[in-house]
C-alpha positions, 0 to 999 in steps of 0.5 A, a space after each residue: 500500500 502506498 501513500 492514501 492522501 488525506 483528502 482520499 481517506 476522508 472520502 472513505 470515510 464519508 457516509 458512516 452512519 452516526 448516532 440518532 439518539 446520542 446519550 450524554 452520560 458517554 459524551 457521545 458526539 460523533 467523529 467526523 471523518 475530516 478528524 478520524 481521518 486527520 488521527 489515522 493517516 498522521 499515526 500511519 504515515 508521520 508514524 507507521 502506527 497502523 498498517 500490519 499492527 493490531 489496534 484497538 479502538 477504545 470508546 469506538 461509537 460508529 466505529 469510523 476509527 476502527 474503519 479506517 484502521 481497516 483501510 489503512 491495512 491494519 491487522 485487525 481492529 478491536 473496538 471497545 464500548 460501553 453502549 450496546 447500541 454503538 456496538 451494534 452501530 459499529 458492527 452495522 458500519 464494518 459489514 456495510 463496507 465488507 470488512 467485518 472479518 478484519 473486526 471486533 466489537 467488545 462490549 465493556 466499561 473502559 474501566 475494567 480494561 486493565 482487568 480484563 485485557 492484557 497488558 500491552 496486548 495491542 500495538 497501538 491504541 487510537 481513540 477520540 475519548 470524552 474530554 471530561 467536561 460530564 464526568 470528571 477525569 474520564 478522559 483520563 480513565 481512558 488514557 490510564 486503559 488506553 497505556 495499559 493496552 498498548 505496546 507501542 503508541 497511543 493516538 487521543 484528542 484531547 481539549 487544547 485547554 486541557 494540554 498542560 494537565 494531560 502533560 503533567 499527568 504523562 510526566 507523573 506515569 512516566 510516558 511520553 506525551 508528544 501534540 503531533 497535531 492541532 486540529 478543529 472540533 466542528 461539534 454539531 448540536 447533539 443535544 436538547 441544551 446546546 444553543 448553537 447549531 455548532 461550535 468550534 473546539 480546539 483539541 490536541 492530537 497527542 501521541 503517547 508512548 512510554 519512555 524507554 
């Protein structure tokens, strides 16, 4: 496989299904294809973190991540989510493109990840996770589950105005927190409470891996 210009894996992308009902307690919103696009082809072609590896898809909603990991000539895709409805958006996603057999969808709490999975048993870990603002520190449970799965690298977005914390925090475990990317969050209203048809978020691409 060679180069896939971004432009070209976005177009691939397009036309996913999304939520109908997005549930707010999951902070549920869905990942355009502009930025799991943007996730995908910096861990591949910046990295080499995507073709022939084993990825796991941690909080994996429609599944768009996983997808395109897929395209990208992964090994496999695990995708993980606590909403049975994701899962079964996923898995209705991966079938329409005729990949399912390259996937997996698991049902489970992010929290129990470090129970449940072994350590480093993924080579690398892509995700768009909650940024917190619901639940206190959830982007963070997701970030202690995403390291513990990993062997190699971890792709997250995280708020630009959460970046000196997240750094701080990979400092204390010991990980290597390096913002690959500077990307906009074009967040759609999805919800009864938002005023605005959309609005802009700042967020970091981060990569962490563990210091050597």
């Amino acid at each position: 496989m060679g180069t896939i210009k971004l432009k070209n894996l976005q177009s691939q992308l397009e036309n996913i299904e999304t939520f109908e009902n997005p549930k707010i307690e999951f902070e549920q919103y869905t990942t355009s294809p502009l930025i799991a696009a943007s996730i995908l082809h910096t861990a591949q072609f910046v990295f080499g973190d995507i073709k022939n590896k084993t990825i796991a898809d941690l909080g994996c909603g429609s599944g768009i991540l996983s997808i395109g990991a897929v395209i990208l000539g992964a090994e496999y895709c695990t995708g993980f989510d606590i909403d049975p409805s994701a899962l079964a958006l996923s898995v209705k996603n991966a079938s329409n493109r005729d990949i399912l057999d390259d996937c997996n969808f698991v049902l489970c709490d992010i929290k129990n990840i470090p129970k449940c999975v072994k350590p480093k048993m993924f080579d690398t870990v892509i995700m768009n996770p909650p940024f917190g603002t619901k639940v206190k520190g959830a982007d963070l449970e997701f970030l202690k589950s995403a390291l513990h799965m990993a062997n190699s690298a971890v792709y997250s977005l995280h708020k630009t105005s959460t970046r000196k914390h997240i750094q701080k925090k990979a400092s204390k475990w010991n990980v290597n927190s390096n913002v690959v990317a500077e990307l906009r969050y074009d967040l759609p209203a999805s919800y009864a409470f938002h005023k605005e048809n959309s609005v802009d978020v700042y967020v970091d691409l981060i990569r962490f891996s563990r210091k050597k």
